[in-house]
Biopython code that builds the backbone (N, CA, C, O; Angstrom):
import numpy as np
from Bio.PDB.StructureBuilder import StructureBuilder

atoms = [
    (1, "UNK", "N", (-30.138, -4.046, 89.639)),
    (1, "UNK", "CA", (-29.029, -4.889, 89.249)),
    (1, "UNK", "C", (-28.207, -5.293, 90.467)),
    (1, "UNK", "O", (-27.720, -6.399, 90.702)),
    (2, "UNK", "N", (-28.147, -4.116, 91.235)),
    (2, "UNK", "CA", (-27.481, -4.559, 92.297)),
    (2, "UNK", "C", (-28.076, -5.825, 93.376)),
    (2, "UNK", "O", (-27.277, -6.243, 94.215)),
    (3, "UNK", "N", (-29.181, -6.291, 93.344)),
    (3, "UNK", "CA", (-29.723, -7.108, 93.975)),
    (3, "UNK", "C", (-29.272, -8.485, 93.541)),
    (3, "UNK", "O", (-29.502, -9.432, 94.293)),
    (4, "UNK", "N", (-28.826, -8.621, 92.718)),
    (4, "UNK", "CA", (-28.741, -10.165, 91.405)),
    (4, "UNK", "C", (-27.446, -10.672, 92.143)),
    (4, "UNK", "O", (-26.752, -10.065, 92.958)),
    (5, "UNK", "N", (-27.333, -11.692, 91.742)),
    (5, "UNK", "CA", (-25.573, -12.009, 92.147)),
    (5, "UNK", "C", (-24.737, -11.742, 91.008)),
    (5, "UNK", "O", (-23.729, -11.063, 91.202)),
    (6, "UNK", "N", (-24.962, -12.117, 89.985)),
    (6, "UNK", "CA", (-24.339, -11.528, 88.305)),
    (6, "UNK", "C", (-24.178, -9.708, 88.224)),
    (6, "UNK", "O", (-23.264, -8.974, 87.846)),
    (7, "UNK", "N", (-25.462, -9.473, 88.743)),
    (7, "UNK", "CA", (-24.697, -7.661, 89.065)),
    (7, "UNK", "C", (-23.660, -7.439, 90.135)),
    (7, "UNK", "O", (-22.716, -6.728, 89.788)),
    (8, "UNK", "N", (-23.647, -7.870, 91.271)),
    (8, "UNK", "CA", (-23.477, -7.560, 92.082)),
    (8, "UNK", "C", (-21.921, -8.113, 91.942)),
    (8, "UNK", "O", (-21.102, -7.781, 92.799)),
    (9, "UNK", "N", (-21.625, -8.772, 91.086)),
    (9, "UNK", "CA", (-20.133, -9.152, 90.529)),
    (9, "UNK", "C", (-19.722, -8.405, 90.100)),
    (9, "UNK", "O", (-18.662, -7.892, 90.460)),
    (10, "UNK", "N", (-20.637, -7.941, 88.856)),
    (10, "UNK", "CA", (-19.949, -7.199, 88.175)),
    (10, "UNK", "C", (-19.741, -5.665, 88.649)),
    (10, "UNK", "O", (-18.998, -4.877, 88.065)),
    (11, "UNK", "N", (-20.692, -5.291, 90.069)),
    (11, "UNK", "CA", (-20.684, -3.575, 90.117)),
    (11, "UNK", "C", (-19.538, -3.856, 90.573)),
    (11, "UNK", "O", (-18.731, -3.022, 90.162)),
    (12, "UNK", "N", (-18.815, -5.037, 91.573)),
    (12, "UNK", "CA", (-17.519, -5.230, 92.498)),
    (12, "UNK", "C", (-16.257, -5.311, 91.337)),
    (12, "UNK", "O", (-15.116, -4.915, 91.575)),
    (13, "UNK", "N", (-16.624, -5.809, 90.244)),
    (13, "UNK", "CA", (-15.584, -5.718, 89.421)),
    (13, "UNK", "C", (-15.283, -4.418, 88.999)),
    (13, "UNK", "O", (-14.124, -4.004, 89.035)),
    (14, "UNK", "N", (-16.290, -3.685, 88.573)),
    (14, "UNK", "CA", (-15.895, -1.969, 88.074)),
    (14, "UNK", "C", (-15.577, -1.318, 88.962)),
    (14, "UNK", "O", (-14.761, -0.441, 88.679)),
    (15, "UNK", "N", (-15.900, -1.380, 89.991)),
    (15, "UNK", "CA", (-15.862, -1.190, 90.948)),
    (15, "UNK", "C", (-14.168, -0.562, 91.285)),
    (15, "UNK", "O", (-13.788, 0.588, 91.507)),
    (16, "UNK", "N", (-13.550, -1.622, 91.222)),
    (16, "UNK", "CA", (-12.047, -1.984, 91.415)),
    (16, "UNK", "C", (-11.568, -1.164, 90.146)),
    (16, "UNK", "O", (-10.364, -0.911, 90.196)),
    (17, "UNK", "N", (-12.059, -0.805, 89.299)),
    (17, "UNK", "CA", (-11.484, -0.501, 87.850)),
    (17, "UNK", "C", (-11.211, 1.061, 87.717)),
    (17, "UNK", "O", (-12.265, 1.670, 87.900)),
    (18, "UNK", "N", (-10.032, 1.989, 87.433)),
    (18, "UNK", "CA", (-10.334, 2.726, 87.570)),
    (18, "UNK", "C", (-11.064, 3.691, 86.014)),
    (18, "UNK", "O", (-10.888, 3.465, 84.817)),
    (19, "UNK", "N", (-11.803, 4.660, 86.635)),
    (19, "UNK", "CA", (-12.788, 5.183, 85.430)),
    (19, "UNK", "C", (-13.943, 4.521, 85.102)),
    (19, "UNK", "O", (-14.427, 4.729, 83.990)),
    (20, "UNK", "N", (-14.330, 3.968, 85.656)),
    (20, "UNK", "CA", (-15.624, 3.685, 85.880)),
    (20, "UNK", "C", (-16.427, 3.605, 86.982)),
    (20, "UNK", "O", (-17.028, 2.669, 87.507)),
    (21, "UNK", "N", (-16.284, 5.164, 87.314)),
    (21, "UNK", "CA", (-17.111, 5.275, 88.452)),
    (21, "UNK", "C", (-18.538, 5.513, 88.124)),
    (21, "UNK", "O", (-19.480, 5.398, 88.907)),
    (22, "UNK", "N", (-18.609, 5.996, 86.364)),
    (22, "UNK", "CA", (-19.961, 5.906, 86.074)),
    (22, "UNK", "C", (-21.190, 5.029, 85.944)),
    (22, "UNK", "O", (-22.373, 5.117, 86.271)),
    (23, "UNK", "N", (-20.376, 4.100, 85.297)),
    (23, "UNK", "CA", (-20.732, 2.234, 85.407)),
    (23, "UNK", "C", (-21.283, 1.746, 86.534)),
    (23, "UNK", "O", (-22.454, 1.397, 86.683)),
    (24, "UNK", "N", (-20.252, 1.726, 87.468)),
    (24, "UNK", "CA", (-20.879, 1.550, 88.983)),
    (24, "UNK", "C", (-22.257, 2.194, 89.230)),
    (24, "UNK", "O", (-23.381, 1.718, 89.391)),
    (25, "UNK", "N", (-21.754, 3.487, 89.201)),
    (25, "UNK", "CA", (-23.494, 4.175, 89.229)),
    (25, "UNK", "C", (-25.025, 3.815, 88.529)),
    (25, "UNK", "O", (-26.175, 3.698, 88.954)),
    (26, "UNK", "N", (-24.300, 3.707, 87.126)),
    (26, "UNK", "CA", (-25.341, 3.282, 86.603)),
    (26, "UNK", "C", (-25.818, 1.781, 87.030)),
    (26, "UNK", "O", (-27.025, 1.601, 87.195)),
    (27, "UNK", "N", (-24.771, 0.536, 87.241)),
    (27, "UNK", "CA", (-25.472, -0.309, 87.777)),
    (27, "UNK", "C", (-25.753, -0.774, 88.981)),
    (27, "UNK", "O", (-26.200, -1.902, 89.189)),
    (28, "UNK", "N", (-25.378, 0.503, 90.279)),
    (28, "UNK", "CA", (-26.104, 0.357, 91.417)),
    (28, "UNK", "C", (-27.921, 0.963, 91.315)),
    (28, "UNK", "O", (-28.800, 0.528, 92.059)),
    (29, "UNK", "N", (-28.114, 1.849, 90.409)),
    (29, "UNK", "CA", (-29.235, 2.388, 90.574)),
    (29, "UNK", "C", (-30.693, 1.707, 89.378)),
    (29, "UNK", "O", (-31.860, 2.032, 89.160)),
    (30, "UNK", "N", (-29.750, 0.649, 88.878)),
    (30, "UNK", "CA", (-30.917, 0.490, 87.830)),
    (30, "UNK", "C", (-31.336, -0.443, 87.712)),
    (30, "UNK", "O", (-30.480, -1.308, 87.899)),
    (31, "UNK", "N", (-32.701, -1.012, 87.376)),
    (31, "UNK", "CA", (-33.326, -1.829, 87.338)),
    (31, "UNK", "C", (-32.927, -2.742, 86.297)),
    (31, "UNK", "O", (-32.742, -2.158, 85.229)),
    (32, "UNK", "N", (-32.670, -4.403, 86.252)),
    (32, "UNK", "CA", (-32.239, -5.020, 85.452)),
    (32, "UNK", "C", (-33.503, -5.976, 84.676)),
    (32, "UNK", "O", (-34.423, -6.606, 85.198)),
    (33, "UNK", "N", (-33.225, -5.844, 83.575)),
    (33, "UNK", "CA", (-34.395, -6.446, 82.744)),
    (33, "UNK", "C", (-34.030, -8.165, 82.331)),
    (33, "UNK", "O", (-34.595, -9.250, 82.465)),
    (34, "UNK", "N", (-32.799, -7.675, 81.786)),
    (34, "UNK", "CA", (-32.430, -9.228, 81.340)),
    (34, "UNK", "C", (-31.109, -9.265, 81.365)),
    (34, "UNK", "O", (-30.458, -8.225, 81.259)),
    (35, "UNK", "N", (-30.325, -10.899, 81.560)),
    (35, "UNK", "CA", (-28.910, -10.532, 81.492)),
    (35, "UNK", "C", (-28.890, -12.201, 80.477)),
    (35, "UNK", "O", (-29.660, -13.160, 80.538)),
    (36, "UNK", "N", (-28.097, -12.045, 79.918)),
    (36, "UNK", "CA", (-27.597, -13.182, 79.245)),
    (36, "UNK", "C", (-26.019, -12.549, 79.270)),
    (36, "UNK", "O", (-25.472, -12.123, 80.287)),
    (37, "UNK", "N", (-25.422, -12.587, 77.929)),
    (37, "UNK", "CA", (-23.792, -12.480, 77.714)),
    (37, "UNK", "C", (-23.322, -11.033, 78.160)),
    (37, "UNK", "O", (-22.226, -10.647, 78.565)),
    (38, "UNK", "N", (-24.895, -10.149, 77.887)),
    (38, "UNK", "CA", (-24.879, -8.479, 79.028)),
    (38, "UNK", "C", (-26.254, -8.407, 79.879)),
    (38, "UNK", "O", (-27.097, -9.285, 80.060)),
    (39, "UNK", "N", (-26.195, -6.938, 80.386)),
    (39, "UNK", "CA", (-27.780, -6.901, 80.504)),
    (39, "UNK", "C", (-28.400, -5.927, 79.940)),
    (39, "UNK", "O", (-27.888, -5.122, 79.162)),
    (40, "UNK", "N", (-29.293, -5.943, 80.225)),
    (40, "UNK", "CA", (-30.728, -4.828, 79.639)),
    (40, "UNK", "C", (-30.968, -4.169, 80.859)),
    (40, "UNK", "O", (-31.346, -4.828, 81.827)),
    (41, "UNK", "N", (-30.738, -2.524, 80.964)),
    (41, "UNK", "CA", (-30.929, -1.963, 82.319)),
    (41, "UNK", "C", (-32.087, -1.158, 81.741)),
    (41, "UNK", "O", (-32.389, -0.920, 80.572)),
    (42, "UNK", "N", (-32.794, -0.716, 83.203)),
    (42, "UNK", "CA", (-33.397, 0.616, 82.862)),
    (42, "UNK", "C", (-32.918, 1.649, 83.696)),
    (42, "UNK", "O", (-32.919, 1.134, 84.814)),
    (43, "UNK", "N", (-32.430, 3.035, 83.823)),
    (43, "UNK", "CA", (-31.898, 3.879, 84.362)),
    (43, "UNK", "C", (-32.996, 4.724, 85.188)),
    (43, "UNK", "O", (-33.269, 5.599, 84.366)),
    (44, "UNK", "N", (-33.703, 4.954, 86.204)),
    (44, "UNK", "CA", (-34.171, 5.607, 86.202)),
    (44, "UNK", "C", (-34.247, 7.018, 86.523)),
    (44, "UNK", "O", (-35.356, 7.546, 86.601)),
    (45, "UNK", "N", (-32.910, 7.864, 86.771)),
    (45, "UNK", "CA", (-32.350, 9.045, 87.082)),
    (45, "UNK", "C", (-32.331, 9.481, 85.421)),
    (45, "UNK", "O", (-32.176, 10.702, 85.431)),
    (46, "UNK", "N", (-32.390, 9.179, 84.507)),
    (46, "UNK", "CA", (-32.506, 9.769, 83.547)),
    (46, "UNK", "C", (-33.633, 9.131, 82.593)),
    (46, "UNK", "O", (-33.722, 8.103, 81.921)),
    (47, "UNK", "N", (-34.459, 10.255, 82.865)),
    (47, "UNK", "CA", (-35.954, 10.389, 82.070)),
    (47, "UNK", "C", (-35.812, 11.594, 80.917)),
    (47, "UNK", "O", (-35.351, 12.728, 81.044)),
    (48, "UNK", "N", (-36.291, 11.030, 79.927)),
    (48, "UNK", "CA", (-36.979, 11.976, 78.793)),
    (48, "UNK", "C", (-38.369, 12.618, 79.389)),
    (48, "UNK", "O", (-39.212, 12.346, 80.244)),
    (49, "UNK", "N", (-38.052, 13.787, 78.275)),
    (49, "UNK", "CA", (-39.474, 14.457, 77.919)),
    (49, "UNK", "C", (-40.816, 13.480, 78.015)),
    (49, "UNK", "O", (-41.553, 13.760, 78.960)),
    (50, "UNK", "N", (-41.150, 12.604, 77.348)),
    (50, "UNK", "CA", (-41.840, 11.460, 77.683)),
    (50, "UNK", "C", (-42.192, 10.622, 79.148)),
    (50, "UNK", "O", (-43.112, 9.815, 79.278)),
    (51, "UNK", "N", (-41.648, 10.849, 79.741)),
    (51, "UNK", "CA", (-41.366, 10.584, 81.085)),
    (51, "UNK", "C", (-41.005, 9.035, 81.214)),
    (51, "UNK", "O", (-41.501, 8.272, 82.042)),
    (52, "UNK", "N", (-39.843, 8.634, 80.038)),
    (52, "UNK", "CA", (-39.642, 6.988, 79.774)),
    (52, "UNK", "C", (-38.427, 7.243, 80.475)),
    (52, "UNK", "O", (-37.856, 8.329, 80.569)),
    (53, "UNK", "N", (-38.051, 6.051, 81.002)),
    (53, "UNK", "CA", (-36.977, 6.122, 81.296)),
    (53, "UNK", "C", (-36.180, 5.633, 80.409)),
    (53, "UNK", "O", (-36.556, 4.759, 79.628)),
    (54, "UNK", "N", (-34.385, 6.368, 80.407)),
    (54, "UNK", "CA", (-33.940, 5.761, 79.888)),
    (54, "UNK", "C", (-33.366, 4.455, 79.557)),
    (54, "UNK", "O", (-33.165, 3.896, 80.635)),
    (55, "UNK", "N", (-32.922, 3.525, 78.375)),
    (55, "UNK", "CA", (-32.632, 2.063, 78.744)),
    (55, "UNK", "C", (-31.238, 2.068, 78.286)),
    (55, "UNK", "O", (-30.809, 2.877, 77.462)),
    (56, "UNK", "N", (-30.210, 0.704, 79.106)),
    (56, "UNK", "CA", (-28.772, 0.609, 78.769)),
    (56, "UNK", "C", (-28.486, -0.633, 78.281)),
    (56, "UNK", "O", (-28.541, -1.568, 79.079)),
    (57, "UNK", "N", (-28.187, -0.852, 77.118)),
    (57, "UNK", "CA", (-27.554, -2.314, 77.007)),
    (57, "UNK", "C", (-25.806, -1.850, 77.312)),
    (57, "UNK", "O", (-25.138, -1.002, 76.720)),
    (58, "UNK", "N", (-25.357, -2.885, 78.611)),
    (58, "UNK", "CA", (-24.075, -3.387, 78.965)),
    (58, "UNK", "C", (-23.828, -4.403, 78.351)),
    (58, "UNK", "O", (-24.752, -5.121, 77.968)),
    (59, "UNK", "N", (-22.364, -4.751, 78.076)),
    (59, "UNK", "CA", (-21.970, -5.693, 77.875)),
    (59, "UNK", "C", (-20.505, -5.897, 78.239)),
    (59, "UNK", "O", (-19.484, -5.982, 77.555)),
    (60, "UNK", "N", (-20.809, -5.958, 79.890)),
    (60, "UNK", "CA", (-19.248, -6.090, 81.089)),
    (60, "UNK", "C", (-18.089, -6.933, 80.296)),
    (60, "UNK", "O", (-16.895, -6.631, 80.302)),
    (61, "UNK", "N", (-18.460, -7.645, 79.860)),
    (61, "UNK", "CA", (-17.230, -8.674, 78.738)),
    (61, "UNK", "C", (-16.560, -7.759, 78.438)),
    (61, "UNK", "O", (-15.449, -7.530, 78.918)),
    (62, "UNK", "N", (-17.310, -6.876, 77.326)),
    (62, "UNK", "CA", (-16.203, -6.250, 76.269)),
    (62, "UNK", "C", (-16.320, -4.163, 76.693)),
    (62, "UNK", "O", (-15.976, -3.191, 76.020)),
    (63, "UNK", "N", (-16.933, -4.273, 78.022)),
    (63, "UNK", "CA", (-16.701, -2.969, 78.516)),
    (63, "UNK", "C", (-17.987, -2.069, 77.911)),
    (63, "UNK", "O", (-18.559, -1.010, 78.170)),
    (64, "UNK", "N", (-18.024, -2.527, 77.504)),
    (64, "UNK", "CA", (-19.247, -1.497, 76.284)),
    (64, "UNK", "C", (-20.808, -1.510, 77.293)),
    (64, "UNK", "O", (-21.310, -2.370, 78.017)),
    (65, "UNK", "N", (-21.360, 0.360, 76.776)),
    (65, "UNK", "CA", (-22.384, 0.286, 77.496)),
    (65, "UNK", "C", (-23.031, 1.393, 76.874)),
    (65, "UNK", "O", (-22.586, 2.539, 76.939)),
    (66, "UNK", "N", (-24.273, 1.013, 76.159)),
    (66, "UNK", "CA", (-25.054, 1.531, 75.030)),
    (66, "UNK", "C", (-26.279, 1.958, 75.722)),
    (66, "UNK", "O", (-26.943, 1.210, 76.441)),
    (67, "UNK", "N", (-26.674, 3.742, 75.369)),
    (67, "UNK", "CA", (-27.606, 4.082, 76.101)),
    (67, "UNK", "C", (-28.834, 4.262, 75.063)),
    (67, "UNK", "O", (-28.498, 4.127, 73.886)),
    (68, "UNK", "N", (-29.965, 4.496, 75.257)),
    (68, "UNK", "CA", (-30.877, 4.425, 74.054)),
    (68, "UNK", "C", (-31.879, 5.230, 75.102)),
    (68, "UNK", "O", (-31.607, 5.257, 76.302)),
    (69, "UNK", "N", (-33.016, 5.862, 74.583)),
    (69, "UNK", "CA", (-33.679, 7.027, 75.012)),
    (69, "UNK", "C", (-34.644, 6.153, 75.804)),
    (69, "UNK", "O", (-34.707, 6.436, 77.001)),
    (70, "UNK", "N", (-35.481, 5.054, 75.340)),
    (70, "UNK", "CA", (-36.070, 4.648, 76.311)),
    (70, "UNK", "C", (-36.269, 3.017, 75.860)),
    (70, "UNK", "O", (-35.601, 2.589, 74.919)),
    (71, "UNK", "N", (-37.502, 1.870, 76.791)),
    (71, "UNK", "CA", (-37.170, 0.748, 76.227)),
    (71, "UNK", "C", (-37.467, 0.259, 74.941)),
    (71, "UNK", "O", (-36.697, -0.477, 74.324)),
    (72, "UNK", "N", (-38.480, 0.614, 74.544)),
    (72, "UNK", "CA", (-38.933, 0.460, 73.043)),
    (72, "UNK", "C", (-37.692, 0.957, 72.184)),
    (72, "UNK", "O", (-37.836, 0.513, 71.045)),
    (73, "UNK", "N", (-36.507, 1.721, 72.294)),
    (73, "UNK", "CA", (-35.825, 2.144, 71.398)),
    (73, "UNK", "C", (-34.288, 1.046, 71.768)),
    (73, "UNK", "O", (-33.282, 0.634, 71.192)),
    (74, "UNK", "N", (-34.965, 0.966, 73.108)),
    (74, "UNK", "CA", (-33.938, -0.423, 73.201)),
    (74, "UNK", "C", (-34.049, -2.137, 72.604)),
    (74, "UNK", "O", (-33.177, -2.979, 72.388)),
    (75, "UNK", "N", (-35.728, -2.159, 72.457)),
    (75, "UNK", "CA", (-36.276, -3.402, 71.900)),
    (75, "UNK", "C", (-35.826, -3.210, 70.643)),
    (75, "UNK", "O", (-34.992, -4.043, 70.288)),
    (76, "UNK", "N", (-36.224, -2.051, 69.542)),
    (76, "UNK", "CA", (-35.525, -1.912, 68.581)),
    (76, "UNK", "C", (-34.189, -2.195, 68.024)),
    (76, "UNK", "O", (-33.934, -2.604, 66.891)),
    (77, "UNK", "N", (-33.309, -1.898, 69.060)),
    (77, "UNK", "CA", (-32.119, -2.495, 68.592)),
    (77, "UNK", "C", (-31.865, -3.183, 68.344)),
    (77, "UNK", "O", (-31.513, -3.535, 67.219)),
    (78, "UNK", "N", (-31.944, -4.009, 69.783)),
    (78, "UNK", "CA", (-32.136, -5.331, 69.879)),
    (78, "UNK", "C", (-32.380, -6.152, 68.554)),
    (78, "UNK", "O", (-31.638, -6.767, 67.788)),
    (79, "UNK", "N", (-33.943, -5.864, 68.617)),
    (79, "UNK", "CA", (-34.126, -6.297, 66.904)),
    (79, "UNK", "C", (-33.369, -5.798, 65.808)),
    (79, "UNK", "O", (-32.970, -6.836, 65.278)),
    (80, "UNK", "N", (-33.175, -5.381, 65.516)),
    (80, "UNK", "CA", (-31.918, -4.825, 64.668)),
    (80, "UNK", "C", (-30.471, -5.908, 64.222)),
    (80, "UNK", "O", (-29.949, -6.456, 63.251)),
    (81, "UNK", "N", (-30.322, -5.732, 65.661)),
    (81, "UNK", "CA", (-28.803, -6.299, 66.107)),
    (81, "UNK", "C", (-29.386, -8.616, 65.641)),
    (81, "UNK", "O", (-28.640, -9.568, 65.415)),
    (82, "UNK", "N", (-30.567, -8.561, 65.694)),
    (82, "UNK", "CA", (-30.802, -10.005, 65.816)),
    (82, "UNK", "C", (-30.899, -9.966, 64.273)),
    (82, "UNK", "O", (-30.134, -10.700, 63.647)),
    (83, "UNK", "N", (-31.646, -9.290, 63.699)),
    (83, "UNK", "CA", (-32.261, -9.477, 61.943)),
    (83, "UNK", "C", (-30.332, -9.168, 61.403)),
    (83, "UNK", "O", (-29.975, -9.912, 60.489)),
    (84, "UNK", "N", (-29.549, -8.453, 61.783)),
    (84, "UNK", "CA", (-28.270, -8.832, 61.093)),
    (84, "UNK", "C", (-27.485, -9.488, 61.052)),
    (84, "UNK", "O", (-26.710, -9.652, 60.110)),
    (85, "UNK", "N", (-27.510, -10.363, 62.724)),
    (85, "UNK", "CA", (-26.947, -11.606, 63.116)),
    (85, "UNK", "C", (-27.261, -12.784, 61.950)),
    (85, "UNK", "O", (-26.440, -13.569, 61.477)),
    (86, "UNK", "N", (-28.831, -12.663, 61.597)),
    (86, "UNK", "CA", (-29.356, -13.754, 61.079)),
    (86, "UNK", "C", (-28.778, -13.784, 59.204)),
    (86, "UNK", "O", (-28.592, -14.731, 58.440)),
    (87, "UNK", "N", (-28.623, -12.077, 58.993)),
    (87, "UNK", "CA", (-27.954, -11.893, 57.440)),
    (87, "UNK", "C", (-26.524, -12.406, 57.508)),
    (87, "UNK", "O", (-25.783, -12.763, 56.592)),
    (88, "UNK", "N", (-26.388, -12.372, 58.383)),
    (88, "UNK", "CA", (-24.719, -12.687, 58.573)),
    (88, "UNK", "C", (-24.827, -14.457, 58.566)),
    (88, "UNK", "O", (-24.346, -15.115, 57.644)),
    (89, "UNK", "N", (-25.333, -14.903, 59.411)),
    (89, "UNK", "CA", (-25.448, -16.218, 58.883)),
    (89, "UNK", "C", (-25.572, -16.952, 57.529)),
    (89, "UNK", "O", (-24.831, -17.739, 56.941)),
    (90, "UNK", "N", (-26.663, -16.461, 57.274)),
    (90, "UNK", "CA", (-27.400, -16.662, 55.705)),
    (90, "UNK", "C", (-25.859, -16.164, 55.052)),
    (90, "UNK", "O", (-25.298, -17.043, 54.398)),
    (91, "UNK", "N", (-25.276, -15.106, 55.146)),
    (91, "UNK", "CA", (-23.886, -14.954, 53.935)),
    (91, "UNK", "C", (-23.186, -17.005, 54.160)),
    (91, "UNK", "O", (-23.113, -17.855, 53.272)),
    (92, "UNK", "N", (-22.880, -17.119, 55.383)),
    (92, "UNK", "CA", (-21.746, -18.026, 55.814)),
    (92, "UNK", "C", (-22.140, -19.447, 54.809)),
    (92, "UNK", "O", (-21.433, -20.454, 54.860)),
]
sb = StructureBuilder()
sb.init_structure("model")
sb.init_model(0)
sb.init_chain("A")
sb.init_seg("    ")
for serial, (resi, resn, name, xyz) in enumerate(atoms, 1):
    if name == "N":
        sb.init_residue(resn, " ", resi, " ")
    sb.init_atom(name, np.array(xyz, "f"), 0.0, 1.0, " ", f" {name:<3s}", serial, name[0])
structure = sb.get_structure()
């Protein structure tokens, strides 16, 4: 993440923030998958039993930073989070 210019904003923004020295960490050391409105990290200092690494959805906007055991449990969400977006529509 730290390589990107969109990370590299945002590690400088937490950066400055205090209490999030964990944040920083996590997004100097991790590999970034995707970023749209957050990103999709992978952590690799923290591995499961499985030897997956773990995955993070951030979302620097609203501070929030969601850890999930590995990426498949992060694709899951993901999907999750999209199939209720779409019920939520369908109500409107």
């Amino acid at each position: 993440m730290r390589e990107s210019e969109a990370g590299s904003r945002v590690i400088e923004t937490y950066a400055s923030m205090t209490g999030k020295g964990d944040d920083v960490e996590l997004f100097r050391r991790s590999l970034q998958l995707a970023r749209g409105e957050g990103f999709w990290l992978l952590g690799p200092t923290a591995v499961g039993p499985d030897a997956e690494w773990a995955a993070y959805e951030s979302a620097p906007k609203y501070g929030d930073t969601a850890k999930h055991p590995s990426f498949s449990a992060l694709i899951h969400s993901g999907y999750e989070s999209t199939e209720e977006d779409a019920e939520d529509e369908d109500l409107d």
